[in-house]
N, C-alpha and C positions, 0 to 999 in steps of 0.2 A: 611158745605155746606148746611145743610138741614136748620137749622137756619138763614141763610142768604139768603136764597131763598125765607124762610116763613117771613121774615122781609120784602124781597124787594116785595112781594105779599102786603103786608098790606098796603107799600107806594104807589106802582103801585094803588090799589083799593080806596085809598083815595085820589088822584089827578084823576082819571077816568081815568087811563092806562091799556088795557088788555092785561095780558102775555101770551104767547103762547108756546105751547111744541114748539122748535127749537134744532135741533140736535146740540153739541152734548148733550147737559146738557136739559131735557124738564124741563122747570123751572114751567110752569102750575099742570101740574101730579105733581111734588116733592113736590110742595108748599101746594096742598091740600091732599097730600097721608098721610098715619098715618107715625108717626116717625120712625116705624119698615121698614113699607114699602119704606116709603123716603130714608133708609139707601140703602136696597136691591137694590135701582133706580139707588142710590150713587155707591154702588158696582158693579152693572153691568157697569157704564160708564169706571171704572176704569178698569175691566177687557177686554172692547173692548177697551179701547186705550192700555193696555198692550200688545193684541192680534195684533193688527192691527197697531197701530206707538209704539214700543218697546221704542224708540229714543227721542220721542218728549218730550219736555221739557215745562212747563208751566212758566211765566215770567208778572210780573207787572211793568219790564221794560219801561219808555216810553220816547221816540226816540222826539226828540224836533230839527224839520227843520230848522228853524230860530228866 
């Protein structure tokens, strides 16, 4: 995750797209945090959705209407 956030940073600032911390992943702070700290960011998101949706599932399923 932290590698792919620092990747989508590089693309976002080289088309002039600004990222922003957005709950629940702040992709802004992860992207310019050190690797330690980016993990700690990583591990807290994982411990508040353990805390808070035990259930929820994450999915790159995608659902095509017509």
């Amino acid at each position: 995750m932290y590698q792919m956030t620092r990747e989508m940073y590089q693309l976002a600032n080289a088309l002039g797209i600004e990222l922003i911390d957005q709950s629940p992943a702040p992709a802004l702070s992860n992207a310019k945090a050190s690797p330690s700290d980016a993990i700690e960011i990583i591990r807290g998101i994982g411990l508040a959705m353990k805390e808070k949706a035990p259930d929820h599932r994450m999915s790159t399923v995608t659902v095509r209407l017509f």
